[in-house]
C-alpha positions in Angstrom: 0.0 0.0 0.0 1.6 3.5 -1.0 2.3 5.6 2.5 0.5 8.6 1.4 -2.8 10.6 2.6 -4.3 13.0 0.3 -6.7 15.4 1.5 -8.9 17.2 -1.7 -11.3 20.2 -1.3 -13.0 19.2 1.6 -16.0 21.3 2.4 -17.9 20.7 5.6 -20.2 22.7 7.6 -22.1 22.5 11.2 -25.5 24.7 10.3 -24.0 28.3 9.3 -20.2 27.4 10.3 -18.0 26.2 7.9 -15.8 23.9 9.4 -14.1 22.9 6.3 -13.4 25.2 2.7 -11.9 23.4 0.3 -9.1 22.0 2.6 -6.3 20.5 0.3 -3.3 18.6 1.0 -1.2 15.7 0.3 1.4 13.9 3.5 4.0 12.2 1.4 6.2 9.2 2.6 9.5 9.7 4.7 9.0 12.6 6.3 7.3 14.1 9.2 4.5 16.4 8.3 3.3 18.8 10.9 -0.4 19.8 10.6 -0.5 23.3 12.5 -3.2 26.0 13.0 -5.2 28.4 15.1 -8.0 26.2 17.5 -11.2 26.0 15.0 -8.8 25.7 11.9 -10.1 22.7 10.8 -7.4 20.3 12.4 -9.6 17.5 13.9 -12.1 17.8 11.7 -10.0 16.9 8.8 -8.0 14.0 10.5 -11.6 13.2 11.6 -12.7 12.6 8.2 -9.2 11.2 6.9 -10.6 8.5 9.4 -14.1 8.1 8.4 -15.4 9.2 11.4 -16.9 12.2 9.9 -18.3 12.7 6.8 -17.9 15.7 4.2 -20.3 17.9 2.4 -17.6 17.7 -0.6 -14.5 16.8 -1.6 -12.1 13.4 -0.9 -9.7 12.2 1.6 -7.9 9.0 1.0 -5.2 6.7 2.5 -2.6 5.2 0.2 -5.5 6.1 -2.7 -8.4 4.4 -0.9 -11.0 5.5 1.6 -10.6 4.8 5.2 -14.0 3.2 5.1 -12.9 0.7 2.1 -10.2 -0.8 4.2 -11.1 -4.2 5.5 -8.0 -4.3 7.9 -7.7 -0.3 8.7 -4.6 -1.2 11.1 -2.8 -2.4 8.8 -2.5 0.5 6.9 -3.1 3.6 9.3 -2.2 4.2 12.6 -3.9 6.8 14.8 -3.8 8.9 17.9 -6.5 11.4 18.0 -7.1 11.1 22.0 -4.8 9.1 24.2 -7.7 9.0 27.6 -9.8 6.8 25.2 -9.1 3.9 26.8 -11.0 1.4 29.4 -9.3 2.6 33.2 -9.8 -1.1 34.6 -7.7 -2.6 32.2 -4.1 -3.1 31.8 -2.2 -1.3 29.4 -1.3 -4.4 27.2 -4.8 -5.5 27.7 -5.9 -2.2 26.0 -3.4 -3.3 23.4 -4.7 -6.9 23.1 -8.5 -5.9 22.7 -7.5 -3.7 19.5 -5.2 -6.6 18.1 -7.2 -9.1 18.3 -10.4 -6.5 16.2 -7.8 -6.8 13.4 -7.0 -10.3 13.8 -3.0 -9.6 14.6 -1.1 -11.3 17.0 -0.6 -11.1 20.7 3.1 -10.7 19.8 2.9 -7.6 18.2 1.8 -6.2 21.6 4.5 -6.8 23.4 6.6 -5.7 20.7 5.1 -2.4 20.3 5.2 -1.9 24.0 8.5 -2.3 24.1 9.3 0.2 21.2 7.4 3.0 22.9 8.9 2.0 26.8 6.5 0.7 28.3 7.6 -3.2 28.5 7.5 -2.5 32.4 4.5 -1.2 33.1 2.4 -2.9 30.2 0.5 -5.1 33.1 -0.5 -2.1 35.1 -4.4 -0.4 35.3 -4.0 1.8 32.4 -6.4 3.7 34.7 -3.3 4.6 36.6 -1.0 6.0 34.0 0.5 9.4 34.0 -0.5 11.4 31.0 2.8 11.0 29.4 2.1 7.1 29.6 -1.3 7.1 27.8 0.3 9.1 25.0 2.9 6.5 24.9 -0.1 3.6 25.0 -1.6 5.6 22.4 1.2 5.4 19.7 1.8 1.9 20.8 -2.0 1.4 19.7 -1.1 3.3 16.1 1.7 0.8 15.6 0.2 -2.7 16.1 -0.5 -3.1 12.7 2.6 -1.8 11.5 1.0 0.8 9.5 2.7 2.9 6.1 1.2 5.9 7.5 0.7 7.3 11.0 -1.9 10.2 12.4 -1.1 11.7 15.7 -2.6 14.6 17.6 -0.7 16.4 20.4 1.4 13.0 21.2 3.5 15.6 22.8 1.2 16.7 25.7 2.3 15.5 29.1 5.6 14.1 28.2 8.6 15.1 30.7 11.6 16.6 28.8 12.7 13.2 28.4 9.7 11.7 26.5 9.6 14.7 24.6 13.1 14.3 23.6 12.3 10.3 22.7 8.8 11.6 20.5 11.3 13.7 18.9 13.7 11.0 17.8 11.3 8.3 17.3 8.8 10.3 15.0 11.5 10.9 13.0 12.9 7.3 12.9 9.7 5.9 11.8 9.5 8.7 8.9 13.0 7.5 7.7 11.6 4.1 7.5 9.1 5.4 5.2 5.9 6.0 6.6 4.1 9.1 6.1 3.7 11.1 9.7 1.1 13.6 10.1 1.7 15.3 13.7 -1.0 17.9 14.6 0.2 19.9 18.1 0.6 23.6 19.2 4.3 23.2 20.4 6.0 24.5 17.9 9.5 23.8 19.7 8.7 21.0 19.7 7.8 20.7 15.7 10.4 22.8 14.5 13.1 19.9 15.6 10.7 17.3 14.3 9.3 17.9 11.0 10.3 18.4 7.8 7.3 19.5 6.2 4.7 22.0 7.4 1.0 22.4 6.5 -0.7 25.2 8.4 -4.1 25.8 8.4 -6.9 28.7 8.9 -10.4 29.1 8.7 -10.7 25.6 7.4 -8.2 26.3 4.6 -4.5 25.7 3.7 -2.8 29.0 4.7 0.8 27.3 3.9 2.0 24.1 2.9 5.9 24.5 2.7 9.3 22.9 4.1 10.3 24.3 7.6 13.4 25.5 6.6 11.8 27.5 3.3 9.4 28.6 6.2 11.6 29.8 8.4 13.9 31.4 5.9 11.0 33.6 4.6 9.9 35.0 8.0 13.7 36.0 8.2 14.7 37.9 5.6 15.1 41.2 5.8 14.7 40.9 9.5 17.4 42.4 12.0 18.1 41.5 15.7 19.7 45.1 17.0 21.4 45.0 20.6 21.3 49.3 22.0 20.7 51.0 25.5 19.3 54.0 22.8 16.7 52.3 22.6 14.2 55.1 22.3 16.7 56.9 19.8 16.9 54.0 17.9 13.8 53.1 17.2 12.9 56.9 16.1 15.6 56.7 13.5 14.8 53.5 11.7 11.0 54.4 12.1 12.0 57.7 9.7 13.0 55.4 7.2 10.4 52.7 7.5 11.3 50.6 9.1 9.1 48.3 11.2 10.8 48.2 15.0 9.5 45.7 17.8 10.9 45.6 21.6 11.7 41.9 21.9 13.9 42.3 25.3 14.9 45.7 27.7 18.3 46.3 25.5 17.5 44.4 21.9 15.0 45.3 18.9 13.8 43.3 16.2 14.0 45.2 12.8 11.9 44.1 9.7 11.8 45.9 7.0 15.6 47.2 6.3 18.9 44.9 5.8 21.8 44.8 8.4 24.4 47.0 6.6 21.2 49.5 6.0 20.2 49.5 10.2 24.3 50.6 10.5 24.2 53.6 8.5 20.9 54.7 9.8 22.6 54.7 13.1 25.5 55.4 12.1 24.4 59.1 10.6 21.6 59.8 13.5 24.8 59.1 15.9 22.7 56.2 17.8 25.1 53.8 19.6 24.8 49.6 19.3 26.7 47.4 20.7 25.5 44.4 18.3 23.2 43.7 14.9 23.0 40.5 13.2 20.8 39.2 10.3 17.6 37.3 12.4 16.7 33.8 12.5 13.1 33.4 12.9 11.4 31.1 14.9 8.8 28.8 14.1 6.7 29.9 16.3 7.1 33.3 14.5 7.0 32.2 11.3 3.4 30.4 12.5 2.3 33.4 13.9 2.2 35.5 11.4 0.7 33.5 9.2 -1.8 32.7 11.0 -2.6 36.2 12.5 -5.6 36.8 10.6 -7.2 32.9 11.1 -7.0 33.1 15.2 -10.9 32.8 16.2 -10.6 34.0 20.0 -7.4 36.9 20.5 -6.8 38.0 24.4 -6.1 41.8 25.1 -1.8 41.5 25.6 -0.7 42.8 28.6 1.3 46.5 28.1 4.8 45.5 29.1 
């Protein structure tokens, strides 16, 4: 089966609220895809209906060119986390893992072998009722494995993982993506995705706002951007405001600059007599990157505190 999900103008809507509008994208193979966006974007909705468990007013979403729905063995071909507290709290971890093997007639083996890939061969035989947050995630993507699947779906696999277990979702995303699979990860840590995924599709309004590479990503919210270091601050800003330049307090002493190139922000300060101490070409985020694309999608926006 080819590791691929294709999403195609899906159009949904609840009454008078469009959910979906003409969402469009593909996940390829080997490579982590993170699926990003404003709450109300469209996220679960779409995996929803990559799934079958929703249906659409228009458009097509298949897995390895086939419906979800078609499959006769759905394991077998996709893997999915869409909430890791779905699970019966009287039973043992592996015996959460043993009911869903045994629905797509795969062997008991495969459970132990999948709890031992996600680290939880020690606590397997334990009330999954009793697991840390961080441990039902894990249970979860042990689930989305069993059938050793071309193609995974994940959403927020890293909530309530410690530092470590993020660091291990990290790695082990990626592994399974080098082995071929296609990996659609849906969260709102972008830390977090930036060191993970190769490929970003954002999302707004229940469109595609973006689908790029992170690094193309990132390199477009940075250019032309400057990172200026001054105890002028005031004096600094004025100048490079006369000259249009778009100036943002980012700490007490430093300034992000958009707008102007770094030898330009010199001779500006250079001529108005401003003293810095340092200016280098900025490196955005992708959290920054995110954010501005997404400023105009973001349903519910808090008053900011004045700093």
């Amino acid at each position: 089966m080819e590791a691929t999900i294709e999403v195609n103008d899906l159009r949904k809507a609840y009454g008078s609220t469009v959910a979906l509008d003409g969402m469009t994208f593909t996940v390829a193979p080997g490579r982590v895809t993170a699926f990003v966006g404003p709450n109300g974007a469209g996220k679960s909705t779409t995996m929803r209906v990559v799934l079958g468990l929703d249906r659409v007013d228009a458009g097509t979403a298949l897995v390895g060119g086939r419906p979800y729905r078609s499959l006769r063995t759905p394991l077998r071909h996709v893997g999915a986390l869409l909430d890791a507290s779905a699970l019966h709290p009287a039973r043992s971890g592996r015996d959460h893992l043993l009911w869903q093997a045994h629905s797509q007639g795969l062997r008991g083996q495969r459970v132990d072998e999948v709890l031992k890939l996600t680290g939880l061969a020690d606590v397997g035989r334990r009330r999954a009722g009793g697991y840390s947050l961080g441990m039902r995630q894990r249970l979860g993507v042990a689930g989305a494995l069993l059938g050793d699947p071309p193609v995974l779906m994940l959403d927020e696999p890293f909530n309530g993982l410690d530092p470590e277990g993020i660091r291990w979702m990290r790695g082990f995303l990626r592994a399974l993506a080098a082995e071929g699979r296609a990996v659609l990860v849906s969260s709102h840590l972008m830390s977090e995705l930036q060191d993970t995924a190769g490929h970003l599709v954002v999302v707004g309004r229940g469109k595609v706002v973006a689908d790029t590479s992170v690094a193309d990503l990132i390199a477009a919210a940075s250019s032309d951007r400057v990172t200026l270091r001054t105890v002028a601050r005031t004096e600094a800003m004025t100048a490079l405001a006369r000259v249009g330049a778009t100036v943002a307090v980012t700490e007490r002493d430093t300034l992000t600059v958009d707008g102007l190139p770094a030898d330009r922000v010199v001779t500006v300060l250079s001529e108005a007599g401003v003293p810095f101490s340092e200016i280098a070409a900025h490196r955005a985020t992708l959290e920054e990157a995110y954010m501005e694309l997404t400023k105009d999608a973001v349903e519910f926006r808090a008053t900011e505190v004045a700093r």
